[in-house]
C-alpha positions as CSV (number, residue, x, y, z in Angstrom):
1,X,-15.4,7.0,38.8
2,X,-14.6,3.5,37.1
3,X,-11.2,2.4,38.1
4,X,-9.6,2.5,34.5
5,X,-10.4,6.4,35.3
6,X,-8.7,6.3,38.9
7,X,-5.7,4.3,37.2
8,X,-5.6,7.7,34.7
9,X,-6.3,10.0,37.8
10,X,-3.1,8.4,39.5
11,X,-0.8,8.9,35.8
12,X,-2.2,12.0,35.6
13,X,-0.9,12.7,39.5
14,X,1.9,11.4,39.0
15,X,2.2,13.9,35.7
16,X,1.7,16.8,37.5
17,X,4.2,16.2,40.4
18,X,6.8,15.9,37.3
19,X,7.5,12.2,38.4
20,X,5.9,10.3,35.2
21,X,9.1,11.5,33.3
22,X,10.6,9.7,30.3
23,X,12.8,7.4,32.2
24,X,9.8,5.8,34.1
25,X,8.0,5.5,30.7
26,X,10.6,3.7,29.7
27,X,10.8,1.7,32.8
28,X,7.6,0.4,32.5
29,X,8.1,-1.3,28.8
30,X,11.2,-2.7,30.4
31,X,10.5,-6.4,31.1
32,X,13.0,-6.4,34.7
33,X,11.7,-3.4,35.9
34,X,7.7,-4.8,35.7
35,X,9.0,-8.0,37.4
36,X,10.8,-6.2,40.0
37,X,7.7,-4.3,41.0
38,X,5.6,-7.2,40.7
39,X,3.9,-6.2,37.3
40,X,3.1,-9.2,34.7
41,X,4.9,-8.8,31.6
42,X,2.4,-10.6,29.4
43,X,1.3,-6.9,27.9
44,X,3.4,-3.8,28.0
45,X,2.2,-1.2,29.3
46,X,3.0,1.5,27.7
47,X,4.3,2.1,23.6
48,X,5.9,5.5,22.1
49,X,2.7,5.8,19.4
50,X,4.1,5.2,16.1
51,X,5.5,2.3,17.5
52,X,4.4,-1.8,15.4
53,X,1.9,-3.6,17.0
54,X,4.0,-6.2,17.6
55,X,7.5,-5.7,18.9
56,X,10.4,-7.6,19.8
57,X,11.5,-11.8,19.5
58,X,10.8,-14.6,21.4
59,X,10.4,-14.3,25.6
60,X,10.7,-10.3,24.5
61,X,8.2,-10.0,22.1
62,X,5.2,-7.9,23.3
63,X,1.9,-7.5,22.1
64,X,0.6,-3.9,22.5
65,X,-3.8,-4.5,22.7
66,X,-6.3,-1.8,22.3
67,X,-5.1,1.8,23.4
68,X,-7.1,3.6,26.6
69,X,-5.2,6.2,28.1
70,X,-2.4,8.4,26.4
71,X,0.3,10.8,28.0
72,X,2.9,13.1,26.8
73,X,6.3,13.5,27.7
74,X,8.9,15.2,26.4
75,X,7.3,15.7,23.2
76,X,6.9,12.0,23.2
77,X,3.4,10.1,23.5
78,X,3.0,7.0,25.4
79,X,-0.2,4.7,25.6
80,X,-1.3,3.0,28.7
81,X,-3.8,-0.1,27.7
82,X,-6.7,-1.3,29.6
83,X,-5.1,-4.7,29.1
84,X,-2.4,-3.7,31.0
85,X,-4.8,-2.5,34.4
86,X,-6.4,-5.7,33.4
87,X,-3.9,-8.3,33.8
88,X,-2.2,-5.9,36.8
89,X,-5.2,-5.1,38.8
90,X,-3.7,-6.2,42.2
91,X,-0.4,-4.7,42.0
92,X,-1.4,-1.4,40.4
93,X,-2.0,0.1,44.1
94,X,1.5,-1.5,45.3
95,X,3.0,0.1,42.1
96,X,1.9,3.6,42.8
97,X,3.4,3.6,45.8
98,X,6.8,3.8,44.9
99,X,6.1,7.0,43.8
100,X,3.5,8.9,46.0
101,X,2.1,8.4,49.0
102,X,-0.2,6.4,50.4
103,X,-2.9,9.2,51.1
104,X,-2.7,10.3,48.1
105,X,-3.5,7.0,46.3
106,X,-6.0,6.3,48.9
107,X,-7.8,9.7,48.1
108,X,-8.0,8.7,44.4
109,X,-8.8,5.0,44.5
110,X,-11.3,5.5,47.8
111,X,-11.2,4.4,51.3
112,X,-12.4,0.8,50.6
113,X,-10.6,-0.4,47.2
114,X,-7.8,-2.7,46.8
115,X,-8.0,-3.1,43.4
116,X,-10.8,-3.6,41.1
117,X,-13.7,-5.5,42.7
118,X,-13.4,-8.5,39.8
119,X,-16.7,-10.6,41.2
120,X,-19.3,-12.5,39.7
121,X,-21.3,-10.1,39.4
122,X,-18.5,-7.8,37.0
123,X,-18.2,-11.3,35.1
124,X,-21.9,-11.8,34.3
125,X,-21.3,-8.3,33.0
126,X,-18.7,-9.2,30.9
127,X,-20.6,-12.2,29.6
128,X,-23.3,-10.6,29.0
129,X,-22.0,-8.4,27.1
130,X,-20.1,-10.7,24.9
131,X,-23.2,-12.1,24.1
132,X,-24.4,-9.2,22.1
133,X,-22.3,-9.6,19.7
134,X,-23.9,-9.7,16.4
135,X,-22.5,-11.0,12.9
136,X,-22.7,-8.7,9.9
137,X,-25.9,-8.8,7.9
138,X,-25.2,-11.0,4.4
139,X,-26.4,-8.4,2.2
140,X,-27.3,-9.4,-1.6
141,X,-24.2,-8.5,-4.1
142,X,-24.8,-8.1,-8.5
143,X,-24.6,-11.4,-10.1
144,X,-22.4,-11.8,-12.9
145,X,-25.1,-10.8,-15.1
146,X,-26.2,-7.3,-13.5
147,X,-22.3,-6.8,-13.3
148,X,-22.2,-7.1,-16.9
149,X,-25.2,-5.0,-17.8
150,X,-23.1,-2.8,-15.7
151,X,-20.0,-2.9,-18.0
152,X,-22.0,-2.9,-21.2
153,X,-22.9,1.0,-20.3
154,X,-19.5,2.4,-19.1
155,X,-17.1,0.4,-22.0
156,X,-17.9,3.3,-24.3
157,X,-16.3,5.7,-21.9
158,X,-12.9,4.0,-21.9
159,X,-9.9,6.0,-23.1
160,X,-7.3,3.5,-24.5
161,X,-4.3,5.4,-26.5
162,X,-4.6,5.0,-30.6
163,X,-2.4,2.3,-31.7
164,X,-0.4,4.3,-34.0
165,X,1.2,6.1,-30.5
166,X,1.6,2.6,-29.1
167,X,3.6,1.8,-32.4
168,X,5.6,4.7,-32.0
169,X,6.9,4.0,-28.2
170,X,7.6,0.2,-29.2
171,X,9.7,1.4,-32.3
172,X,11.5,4.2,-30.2
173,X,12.0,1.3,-27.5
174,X,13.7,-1.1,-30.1
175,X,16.1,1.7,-31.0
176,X,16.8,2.1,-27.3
177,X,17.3,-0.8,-26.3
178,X,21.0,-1.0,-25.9
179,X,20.8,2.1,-23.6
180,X,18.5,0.5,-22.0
181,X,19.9,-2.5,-20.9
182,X,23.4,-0.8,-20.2
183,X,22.2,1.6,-17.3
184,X,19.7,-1.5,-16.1
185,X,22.6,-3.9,-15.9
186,X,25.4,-1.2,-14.6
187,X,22.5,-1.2,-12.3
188,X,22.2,-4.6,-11.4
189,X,18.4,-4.6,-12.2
190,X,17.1,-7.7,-14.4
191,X,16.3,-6.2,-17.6
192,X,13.8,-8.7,-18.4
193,X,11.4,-7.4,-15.6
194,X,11.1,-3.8,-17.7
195,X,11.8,-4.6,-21.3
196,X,11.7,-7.0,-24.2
197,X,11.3,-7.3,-27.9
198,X,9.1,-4.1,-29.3
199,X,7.4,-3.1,-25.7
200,X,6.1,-0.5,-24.9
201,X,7.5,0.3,-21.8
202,X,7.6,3.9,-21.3
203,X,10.1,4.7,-18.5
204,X,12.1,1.2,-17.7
205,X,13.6,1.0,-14.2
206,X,10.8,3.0,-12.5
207,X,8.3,1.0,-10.8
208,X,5.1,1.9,-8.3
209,X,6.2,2.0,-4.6
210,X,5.0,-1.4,-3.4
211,X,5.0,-1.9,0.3
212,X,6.5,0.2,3.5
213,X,9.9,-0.2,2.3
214,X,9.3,1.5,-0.3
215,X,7.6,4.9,1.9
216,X,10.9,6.4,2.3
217,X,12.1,6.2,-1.3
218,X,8.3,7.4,-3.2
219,X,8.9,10.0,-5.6
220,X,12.5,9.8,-5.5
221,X,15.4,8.6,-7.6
222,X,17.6,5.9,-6.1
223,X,21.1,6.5,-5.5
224,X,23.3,3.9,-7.0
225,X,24.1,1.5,-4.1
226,X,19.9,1.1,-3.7
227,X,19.1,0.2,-7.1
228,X,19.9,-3.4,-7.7
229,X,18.4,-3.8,-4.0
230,X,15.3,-2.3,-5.0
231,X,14.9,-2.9,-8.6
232,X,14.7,0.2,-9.6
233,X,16.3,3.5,-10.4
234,X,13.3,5.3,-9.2
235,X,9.9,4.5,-7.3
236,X,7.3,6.4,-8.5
237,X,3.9,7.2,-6.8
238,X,1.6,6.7,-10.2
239,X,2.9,9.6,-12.2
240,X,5.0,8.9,-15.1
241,X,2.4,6.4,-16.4
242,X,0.5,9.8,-16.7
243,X,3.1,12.1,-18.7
244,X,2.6,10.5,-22.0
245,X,-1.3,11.3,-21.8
246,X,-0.6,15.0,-19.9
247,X,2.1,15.5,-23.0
248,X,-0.6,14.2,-25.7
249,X,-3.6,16.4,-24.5
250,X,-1.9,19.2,-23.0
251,X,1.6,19.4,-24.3
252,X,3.5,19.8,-21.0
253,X,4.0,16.5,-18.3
254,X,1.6,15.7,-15.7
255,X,1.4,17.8,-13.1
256,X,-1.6,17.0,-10.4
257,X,-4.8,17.1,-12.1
258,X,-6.2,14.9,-15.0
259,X,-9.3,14.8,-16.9
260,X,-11.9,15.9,-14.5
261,X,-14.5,13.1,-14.1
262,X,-11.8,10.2,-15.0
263,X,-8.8,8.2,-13.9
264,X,-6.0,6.7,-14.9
265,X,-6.2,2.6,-14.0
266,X,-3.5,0.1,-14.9
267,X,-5.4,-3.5,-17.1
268,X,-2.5,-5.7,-15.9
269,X,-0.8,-6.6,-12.8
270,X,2.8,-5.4,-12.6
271,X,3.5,-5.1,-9.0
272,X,1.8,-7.9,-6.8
273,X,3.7,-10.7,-7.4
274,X,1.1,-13.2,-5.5
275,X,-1.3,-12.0,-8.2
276,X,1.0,-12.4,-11.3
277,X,0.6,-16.3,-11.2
278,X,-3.1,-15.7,-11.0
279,X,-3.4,-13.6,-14.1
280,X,-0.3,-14.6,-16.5
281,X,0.7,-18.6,-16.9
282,X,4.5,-19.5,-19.2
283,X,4.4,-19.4,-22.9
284,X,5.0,-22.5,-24.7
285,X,6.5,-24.4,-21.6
286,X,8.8,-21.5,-20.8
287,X,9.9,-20.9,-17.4
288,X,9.6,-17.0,-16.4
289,X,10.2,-16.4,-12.5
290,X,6.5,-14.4,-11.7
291,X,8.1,-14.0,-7.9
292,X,9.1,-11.0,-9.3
293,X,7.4,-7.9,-10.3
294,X,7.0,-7.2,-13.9
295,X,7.6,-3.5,-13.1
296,X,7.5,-2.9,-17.2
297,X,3.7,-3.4,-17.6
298,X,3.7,0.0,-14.9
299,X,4.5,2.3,-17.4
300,X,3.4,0.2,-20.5
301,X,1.4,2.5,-22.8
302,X,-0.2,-0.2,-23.6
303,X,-1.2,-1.2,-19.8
304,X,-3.0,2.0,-18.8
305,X,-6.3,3.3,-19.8
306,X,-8.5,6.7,-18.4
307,X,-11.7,5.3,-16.9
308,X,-14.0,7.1,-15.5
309,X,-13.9,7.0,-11.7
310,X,-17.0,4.5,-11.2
311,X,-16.2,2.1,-13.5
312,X,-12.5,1.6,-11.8
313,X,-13.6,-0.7,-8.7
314,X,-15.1,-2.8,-10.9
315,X,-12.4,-3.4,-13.2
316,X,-10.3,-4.2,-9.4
317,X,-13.1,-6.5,-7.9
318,X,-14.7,-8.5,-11.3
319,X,-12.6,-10.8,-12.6
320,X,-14.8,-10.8,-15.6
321,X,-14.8,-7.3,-16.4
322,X,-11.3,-7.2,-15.5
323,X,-10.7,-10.1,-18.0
324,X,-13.3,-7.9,-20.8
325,X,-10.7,-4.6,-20.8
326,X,-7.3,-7.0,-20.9
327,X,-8.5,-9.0,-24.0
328,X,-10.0,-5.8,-25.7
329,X,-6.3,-4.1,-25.4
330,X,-4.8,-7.1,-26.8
331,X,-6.7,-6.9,-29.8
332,X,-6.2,-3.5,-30.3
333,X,-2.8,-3.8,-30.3
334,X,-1.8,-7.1,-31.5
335,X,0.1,-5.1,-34.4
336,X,1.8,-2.6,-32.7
337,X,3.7,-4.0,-29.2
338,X,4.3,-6.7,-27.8
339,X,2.3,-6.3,-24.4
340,X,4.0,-8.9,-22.3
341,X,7.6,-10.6,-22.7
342,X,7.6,-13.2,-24.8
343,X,7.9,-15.8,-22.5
344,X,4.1,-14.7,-20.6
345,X,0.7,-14.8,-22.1
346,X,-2.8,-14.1,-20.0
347,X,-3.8,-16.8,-18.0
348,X,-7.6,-18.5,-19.5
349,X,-10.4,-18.6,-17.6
350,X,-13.4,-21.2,-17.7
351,X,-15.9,-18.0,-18.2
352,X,-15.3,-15.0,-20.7
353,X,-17.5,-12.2,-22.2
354,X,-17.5,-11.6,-25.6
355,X,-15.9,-8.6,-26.9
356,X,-17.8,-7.8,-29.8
357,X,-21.2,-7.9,-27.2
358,X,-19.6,-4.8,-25.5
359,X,-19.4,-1.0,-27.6
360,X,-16.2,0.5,-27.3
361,X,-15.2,4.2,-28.0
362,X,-12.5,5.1,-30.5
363,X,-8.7,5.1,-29.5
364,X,-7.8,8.3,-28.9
365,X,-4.6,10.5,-29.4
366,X,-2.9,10.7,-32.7
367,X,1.0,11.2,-34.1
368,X,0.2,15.0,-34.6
369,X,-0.3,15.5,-31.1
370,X,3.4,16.0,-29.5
371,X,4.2,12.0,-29.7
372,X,7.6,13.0,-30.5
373,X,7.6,15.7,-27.6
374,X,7.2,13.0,-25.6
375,X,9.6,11.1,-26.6
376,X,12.9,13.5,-25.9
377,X,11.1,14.4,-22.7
378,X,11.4,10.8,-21.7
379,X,14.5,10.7,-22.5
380,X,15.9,13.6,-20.8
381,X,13.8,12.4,-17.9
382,X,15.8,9.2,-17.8
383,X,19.1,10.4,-18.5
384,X,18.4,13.0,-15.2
385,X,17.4,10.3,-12.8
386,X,20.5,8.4,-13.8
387,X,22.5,11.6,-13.0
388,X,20.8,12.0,-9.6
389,X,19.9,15.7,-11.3
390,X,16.2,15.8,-10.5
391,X,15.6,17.4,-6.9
392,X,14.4,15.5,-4.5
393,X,10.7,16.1,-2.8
């Protein structure tokens, strides 16, 4: 039996005799106790899993390495690391002593061990092994051509919204707009960040969850003390973006499925604000603040497009084709929104594809098709959210 086995065998032991109980778990992640026993401190031993990586500040801060061993008590899972027998291996035996006796530690470790028998020969192993590591193979990725021969047969496939629809949101939007910016300011949210001058923002003051922070609040309107904190009045998990399509095609708001085979992808960045200086520069020396999100291009009609599903991680991962999609949406809506606020335009870039080498498929979606359903739903949606009315999930 290796002695990261025996080390288990002795937890385990200790386990069954109902002495590994929750206040000597706790014990040994307390700094004093390990140094009173003669434990180093440079690793903790054990972690309550769930638990960061990294944990505490300065002389307290602990680094919790790869996981070997895990118990239960009390409901609650701890982790003992091999780091931990590594760094300890000559006080381990003097540890377990506190707690059982010395026969029955000597039955588990063996008659002649003290320890783990660290010797040259263990560190030739070690070594050797090292040395086996291998780098990944450099494996050959599309050129810039192929990737494009690539794009040229999936652009037909695209699903952008007719413009006429587009129109309609922006002209709805310009009648709102008041209301608009009266629950975003009550709210202390920066209106500028969801709306401006004929957008087509769909739903201002929700934004995609962005980070952990955001976990506990996903799919969930903000009560009124949160909002200005989080920009928001509700963080949404990529659903409302998907009502005015659901509404079009269907007639009733998105509900889990879409159209089988396709996806719905956002063409500009609205959330990551270490890639909004990347992909929009300042209009005409203007000074817009891109540290923060420009949660309005979220649910911008104009911002989301159905792609079918293997044309999406290329529109994430090639600048180019990327670049392709957001200048073909500008054209085809020059006349009916104003896609970003006035003060941001698209950033250039040295290399660009031509549009008119790429076929596109018709807009799709017309004004007959429950436009103006969507429009009092939207509404009503807003207006519930505001009034904490919508149940929370």
């Amino acid at each position: 039996m290796s002695f990261p086995a025996k080390i288990k065998q002795l937890f385990l032991t200790l386990q069954a005799q109902c002495k590994f109980t929750q206040e000597l778990a706790n014990n040994l992640c307390d700094i004093e106790f390990c140094q009173q026993n003669g434990l180093q401190t440079e690793f903790s031993v054990l972690r309550p899993k769930g638990m960061s990586e990294f944990d505490g500040i300065g002389k307290n801060r602990r680094y919790y390495p790869y996981t070997k061993f895990n118990f239960k008590i009390d409901d609650k899972e701890y982790i003992f690391t091999n780091h931990w027998f590594a760094r300890n291996e000559l006080s381990i035996q003097k540890f377990f002593e506190h707690y059982l006796s010395k026969n029955t530690i000597k039955e588990i470790l063996g008659d002649n061990h003290n320890g783990p028998n660290v010797n040259r020969t263990d560190k030739t192993k070690i070594i050797k092994r090292k040395s086996n590591i291998r780098q990944w193979p450099k494996w050959d990725v599309p050129s810039s051509k192929e990737i494009k021969q690539i794009a040229k047969s999936l652009t037909p496939y695209l699903k952008f919204l007719h413009p006429n629809i587009i129109a309609k949101i922006s002209e709805s939007n310009d009648e709102l707009k008041y209301y608009y910016h009266d629950y975003l300011t009550s709210s202390g949210i920066d209106t500028k960040t969801y709306i401006w001058n004929s957008c087509s923002t769909m739903f201002p003051g929700i934004r995609r969850a962005n980070g952990k922070t955001d976990n506990e609040y996903k799919k969930k309107q903000l009560p009124k003390h949160l909002r200005t904190e989080k920009g928001a009045i509700y963080i949404d998990d990529n659903s409302y973006p998907k009502h005015i399509w659901a509404i079009i095609f269907t007639g009733q708001q998105f509900s889990n499925k879409g159209p089988e085979g396709y996806e719905l992808a956002h063409i500009f960045e609205h959330k990551a604000v270490d890639r909004l200086s990347q992909e929009f520069i300042n209009k005409n020396g203007s000074n817009y603040d891109f540290s923060k999100p420009l949660s309005g291009l979220f649910t911008s009609a104009a911002g989301i497009m159905y792609s079918p599903r293997n044309f999406v991680k290329i529109t994430d991962h090639s600048l180019l084709a990327r670049r392709l999609i957001q200048r073909k949406v500008i054209e085809l809506y020059k006349d009916a929104t104003n896609i970003f606020p006035p003060e941001v335009e698209l950033r250039t870039q040295d290399e660009e594809w031509n549009i008119e080498s790429f076929k596109w498929g018709e807009p799709v979606g017309d004004l007959k098709q429950q436009i103006e359903q969507f429009l009092e739903y939207r509404k009503q949606r807003i207006d519930k959210i505001l009034n904490l009315e919508i149940p929370r999930n």
